[in-house]
N, C-alpha and C positions, 0 to 999 in steps of 0.2 A: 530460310527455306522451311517450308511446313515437314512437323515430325512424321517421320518413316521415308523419306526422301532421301534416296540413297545420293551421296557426294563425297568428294575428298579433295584434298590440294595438291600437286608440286611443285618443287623450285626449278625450273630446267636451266634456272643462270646459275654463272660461277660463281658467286655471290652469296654469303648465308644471309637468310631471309629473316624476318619478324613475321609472326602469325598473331592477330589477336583476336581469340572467339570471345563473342557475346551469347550469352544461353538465355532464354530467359521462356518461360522460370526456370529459374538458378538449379539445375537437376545436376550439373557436372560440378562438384567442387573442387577445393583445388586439392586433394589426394588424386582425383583422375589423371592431374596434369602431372604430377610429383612422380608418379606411378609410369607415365608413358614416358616422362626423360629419364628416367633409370632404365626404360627399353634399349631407348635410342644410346642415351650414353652405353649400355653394354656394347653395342655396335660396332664403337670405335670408328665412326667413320665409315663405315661399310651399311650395308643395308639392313634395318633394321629385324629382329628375330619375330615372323608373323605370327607365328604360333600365342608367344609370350605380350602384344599387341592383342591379339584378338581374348588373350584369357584378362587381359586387362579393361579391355572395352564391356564382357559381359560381366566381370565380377563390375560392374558402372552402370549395369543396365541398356547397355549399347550393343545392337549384331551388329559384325564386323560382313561386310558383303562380300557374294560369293567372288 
């Protein structure tokens, strides 16, 4: 997808999913990805904290859409 193109994913199965991004060029390294499973993990299972996603995405350089 060309950059600034707003997108996102879900799982709607009961199933946990694999995700695997390609960036290129390499802009998200892997502290971006380190950083959003300590969101999730805080979670517990529950819906992740968006507040603490979207300060994760701009300190990465990323807007999180409205």
């Amino acid at each position: 997808m060309p950059r600034g193109a707003v997108h996102g994913f879900e799982n709607r199965g009961d199933a946990d999913a694999s995700f695997l991004a390609v960036v290129t060029p390499g802009l998200l390294g892997p502290d971006y990805f380190r950083e959003i499973r300590a969101v999730i993990t805080a979670a517990a299972g529950g819906p992740p904290d968006l507040a603490a996603v979207g300060e994760v995405m701009r300190r990465h350089g990323l807007t999180p859409a409205a």
